[in-house]
N, C-alpha and C positions, 0 to 999 in steps of 0.2 A: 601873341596868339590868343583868341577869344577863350573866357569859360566857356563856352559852348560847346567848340573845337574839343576841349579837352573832358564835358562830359561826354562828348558822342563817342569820346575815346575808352571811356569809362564803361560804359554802356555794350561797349561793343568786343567786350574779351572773351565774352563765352564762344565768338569768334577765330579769328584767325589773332586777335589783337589788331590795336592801330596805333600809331606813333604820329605824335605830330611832325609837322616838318617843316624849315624855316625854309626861306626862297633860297638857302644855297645847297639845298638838295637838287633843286631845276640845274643846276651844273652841270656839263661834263662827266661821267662814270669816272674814277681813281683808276689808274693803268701803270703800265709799268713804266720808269722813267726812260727815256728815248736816249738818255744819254748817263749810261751807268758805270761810267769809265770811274775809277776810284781816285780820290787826293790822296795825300799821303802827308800825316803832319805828324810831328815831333813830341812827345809827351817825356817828362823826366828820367822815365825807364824803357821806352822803347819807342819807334816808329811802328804806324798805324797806318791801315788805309777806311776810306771811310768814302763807301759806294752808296748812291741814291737808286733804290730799290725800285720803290713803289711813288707817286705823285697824283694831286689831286684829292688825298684823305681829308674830309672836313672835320677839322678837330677831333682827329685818331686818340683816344685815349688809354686803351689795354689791348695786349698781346697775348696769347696761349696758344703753344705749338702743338700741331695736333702728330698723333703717332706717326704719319707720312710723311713727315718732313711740313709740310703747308702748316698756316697757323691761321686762326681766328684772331679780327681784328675788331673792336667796336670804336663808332664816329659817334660823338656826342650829342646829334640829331636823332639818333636811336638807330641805326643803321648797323647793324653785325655782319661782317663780309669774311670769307675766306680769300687767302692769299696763297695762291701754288707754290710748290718749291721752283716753279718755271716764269717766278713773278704775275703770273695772271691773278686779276683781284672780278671775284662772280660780283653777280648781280645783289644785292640785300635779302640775308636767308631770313626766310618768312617766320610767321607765329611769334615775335613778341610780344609781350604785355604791353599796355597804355606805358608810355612815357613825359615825363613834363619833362620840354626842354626852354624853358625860361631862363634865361641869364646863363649862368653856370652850370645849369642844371641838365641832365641828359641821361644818356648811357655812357655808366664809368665801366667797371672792370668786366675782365671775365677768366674764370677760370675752368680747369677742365676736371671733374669727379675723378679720384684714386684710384677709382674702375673705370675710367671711362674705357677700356680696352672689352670691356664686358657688356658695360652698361650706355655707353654713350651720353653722359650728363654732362651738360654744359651748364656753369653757372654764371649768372650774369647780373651786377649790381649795378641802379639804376634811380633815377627821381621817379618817384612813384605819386602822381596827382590826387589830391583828394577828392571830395565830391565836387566841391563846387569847383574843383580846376584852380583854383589861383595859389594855393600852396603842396606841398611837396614835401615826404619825408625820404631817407631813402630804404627801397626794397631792395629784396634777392630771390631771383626766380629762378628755378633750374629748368630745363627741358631733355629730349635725347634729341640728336643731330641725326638726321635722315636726309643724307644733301645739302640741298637750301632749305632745309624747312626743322625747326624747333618742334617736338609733338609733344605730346602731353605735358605742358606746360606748366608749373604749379610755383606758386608765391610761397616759400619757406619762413620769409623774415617780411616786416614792416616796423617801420619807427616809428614810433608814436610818442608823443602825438607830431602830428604833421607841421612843421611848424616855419619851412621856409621858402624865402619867393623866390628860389633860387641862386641862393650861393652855401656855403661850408656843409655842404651834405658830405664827404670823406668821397671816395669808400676804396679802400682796396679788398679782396680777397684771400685768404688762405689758410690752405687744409695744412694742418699738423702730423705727426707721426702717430697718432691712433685715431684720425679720421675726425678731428672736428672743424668747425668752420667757423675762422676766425673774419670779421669783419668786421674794420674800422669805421666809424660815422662821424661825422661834423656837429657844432651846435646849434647848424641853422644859423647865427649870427644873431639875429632879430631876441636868440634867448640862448644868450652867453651863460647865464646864472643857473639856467638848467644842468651844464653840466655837471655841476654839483649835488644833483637832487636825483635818488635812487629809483623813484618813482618816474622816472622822466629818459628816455632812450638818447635823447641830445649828449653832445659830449663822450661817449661810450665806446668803447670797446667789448662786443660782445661776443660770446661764445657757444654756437648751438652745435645738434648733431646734423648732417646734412640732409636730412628730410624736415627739420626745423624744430625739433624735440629738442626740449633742455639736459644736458647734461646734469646728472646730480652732485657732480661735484662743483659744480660751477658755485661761487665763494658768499651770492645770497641766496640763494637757494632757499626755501623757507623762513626767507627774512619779510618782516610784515613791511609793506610800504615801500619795498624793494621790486626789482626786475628781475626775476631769476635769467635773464639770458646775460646782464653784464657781468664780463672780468672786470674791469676797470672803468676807470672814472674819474674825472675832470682833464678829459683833452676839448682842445678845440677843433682841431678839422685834419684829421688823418687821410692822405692820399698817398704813400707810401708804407710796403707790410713786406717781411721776408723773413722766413726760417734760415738762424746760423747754423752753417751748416756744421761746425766745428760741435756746437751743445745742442743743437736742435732748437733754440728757446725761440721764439716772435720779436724782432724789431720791429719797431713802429718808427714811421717820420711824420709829423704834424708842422700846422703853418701855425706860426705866430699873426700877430696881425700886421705891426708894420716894425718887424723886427721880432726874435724869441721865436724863429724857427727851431723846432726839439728833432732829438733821435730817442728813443727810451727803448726800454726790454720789459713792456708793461707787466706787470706781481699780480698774481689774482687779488682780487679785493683793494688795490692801492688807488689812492688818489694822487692824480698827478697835476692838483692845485690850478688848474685852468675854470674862471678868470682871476681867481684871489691872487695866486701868484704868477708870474709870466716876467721875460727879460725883454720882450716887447712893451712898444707904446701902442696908443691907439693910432688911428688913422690921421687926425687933426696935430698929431705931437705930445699930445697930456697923453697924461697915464689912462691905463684902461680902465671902465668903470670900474670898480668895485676890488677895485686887485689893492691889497698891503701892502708891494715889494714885491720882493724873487722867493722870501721863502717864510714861510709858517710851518709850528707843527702840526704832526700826520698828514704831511704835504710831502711827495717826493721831490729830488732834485732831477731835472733831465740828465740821461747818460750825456749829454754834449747840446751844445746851441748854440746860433749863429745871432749875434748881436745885429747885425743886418740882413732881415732875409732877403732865401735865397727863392722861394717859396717852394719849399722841398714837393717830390713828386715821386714816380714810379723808382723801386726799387729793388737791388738784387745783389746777393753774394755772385764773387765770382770764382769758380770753382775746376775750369775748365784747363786742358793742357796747353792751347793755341795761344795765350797768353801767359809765359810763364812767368815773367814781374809779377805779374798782376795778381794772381792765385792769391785768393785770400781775402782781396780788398772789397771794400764794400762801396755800389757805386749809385748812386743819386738823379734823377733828373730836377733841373733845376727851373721853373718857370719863368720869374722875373729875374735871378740871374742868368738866363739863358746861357747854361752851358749842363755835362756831363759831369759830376761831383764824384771823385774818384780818391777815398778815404784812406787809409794805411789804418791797423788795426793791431795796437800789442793789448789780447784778452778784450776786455770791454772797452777799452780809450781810445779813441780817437788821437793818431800821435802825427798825423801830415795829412791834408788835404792836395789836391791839383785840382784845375778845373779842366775840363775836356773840349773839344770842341764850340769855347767859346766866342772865336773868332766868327762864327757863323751866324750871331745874332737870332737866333731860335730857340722857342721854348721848348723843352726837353718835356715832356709827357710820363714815360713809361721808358724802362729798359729790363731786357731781358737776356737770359744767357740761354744761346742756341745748341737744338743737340750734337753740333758740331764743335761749339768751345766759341764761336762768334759771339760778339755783343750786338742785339739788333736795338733801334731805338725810334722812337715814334715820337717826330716833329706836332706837336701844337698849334696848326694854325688851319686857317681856312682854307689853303693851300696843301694841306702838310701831308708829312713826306715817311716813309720807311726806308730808316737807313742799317745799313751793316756797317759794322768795324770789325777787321780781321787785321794781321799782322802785316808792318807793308813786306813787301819783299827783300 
């Protein structure tokens, strides 16, 4: 996609917004699949069934159900769609901000405001192009939902400095139990060594209030050379976030690079040693630039990590009665192992893993718990797909 494309894009948000779009938005509209008849497969603790919803999402990446049963979907082209509870998927609801969809790069999550019952705010995490278009940090915009259409639209968050051409921007979403908004970010790749530098939003876990005001408690706060919006600091590329529901506290899942996938409970103020320490290699086999080993001090250890990643993704406790093994477990989308990571949990350990649906060779995106007690989960591909799992019969 040309810089030019992407300043016209720039240029043009005191508008409706524009998104760029890759030739496989020219496709087909996403519909409901034509054959939704459910399989039924075997997992440790119970039989599932597992129905094709929705088909034709192009790289579906977050889910948020809205009050009626329908949920919001965002495609990584920058495309935000509602999905009925009757499987119809509308047309792309208008008013986004510019978007860079470069490589990796796109519209990630969305979630929905603590009032949205009041207020109607939709928040939406995304690669946000610089001026001259060729790099990308990632932003968070909220708007109210009026239909199809986003209004009064406003940018809360931006990373700065802008530093990637499209890949390890994060991001997931989520509001805590007195309303703040947590959001994971990547380090850009290109400046791995940033995450380590206070001054610097790459690597980050930050914490604002949802109009985009610093909390004062947030742990540098009046630290010179510091960001007041960071919790934490030294992760590499956070694309999974969810409150336990048992403490309430934030888990994070982050990618390693070729290997030293983490799960953590980020600590205000802690560093979690990404690139100095890491149980991944780099991409080539050698070790990663600049990393000691797995552990130094005033470095945390990760609550758990996968010596081969899996390349961890959308995440969620499961809390619901329709599953009653399952109550409790915490469950994973997995990328490059393509399947459903379905965890067992005594306190903070990690004490059994299963893999879900890996027979299916598809990357796992996002998953969510329905307010029915369903698992819904959004396939990764240019094809992809909205599926449910409910209990088989």
């Amino acid at each position: 996609m040309s810089s030019i494309r992407f300043l016209l894009c720039v240029f043009a948000l005191a508008l409706a917004g524009c998104t760029a779009q890759p030739d496989s938005a020219k496709r087909a509209e996403p519909h409901a699949s034509v054959d939704a008849k459910p399989t039924v497969h075997a997992s440790e603790r119970l039989r599932y069934s597992v129905t094709e919803l929705v088909t034709g999402l192009v790289h579906p990446w977050g889910l948020a159900f809205l009050p009626d049963g329908s949920m919001l979907v965002t495609e990584r082209p920058g495309r935000l769609r509602r999905i009925g509870r009757d499987r119809s998927v509308s047309r792309p609801i208008g008013g986004l901000p510019a978007i860079f969809t470069e490589g990796q790069a796109g519209l990630f999550d969305v979630a929905l405001s603590p009032g949205f019952a009041d207020d109607k705010l939709v928040y939406l995490a995304y690669a946000e192009p610089n001026w001259r278009g060729n790099l990308a940090g990632t932003a968070v915009a909220r708007g109210r939902l009026a239909g199809d259409l986003l209004r009064d639209v406003k940018v809360v968050f931006r990373q700065s400095p802008k530093r990637s051409a499209g890949t390890n921007l994060g991001t997931r979403l989520v509001f805590d139990d007195q309303g703040h908004l947590f959001i994971g970010l990547g380090d850009g790749r290109v400046a791995a060594a940033e995450a380590q530098q206070l001054d610097s939003l790459q690597g980050k876990l930050v914490r604002i209030w949802p109009d985009g005001s610093i909390p004062e408690d947030n742990p540098f706060v009046g630290q010179a050379a510091a960001r007041p919006e960071i919790w934490s600091y030294g992760h590499r590329n956070m694309q999974g976030a969810a409150l336990d529901p048992r403490t309430r506290q934030l888990w994070t899942s982050e990618h390693g690079p070729m290997g030293g996938d983490e799960l953590n409970i980020p600590q205000a103020g802690r560093n979690y040693g990404w690139p100095v320490i890491t149980y991944g290699l780099d991409y080539d086999g050698q070790p990663v630039p600049g990393s000691i080993g797995t552990q130094a001090p005033g470095m945390e250890q990760p609550l758990h990590y996968w010596k081969k990643s899996p390349a961890l993704s959308g995440m969620a406790f499961y809390t619901g009665e329709l599953f009653g093994p399952w109550q409790g477990n915490l469950f994973l989308g997995a990328l490059a192992g393509q399947a459903l990571i379905r965890l067992e949990l005594e306190g903070h350990a990690v004490v059994h893993e299963e893999r879900l649906l890996s027979d299916r060779g598809q990357r796992i995106r996002d998953v969510r718990q329905a307010p029915d007690g369903a698992l819904y989960v959004l396939v990764d591909a240019d094809d992809g797909k909205l599926l449910r799992l409910a209990p088989a019969p």
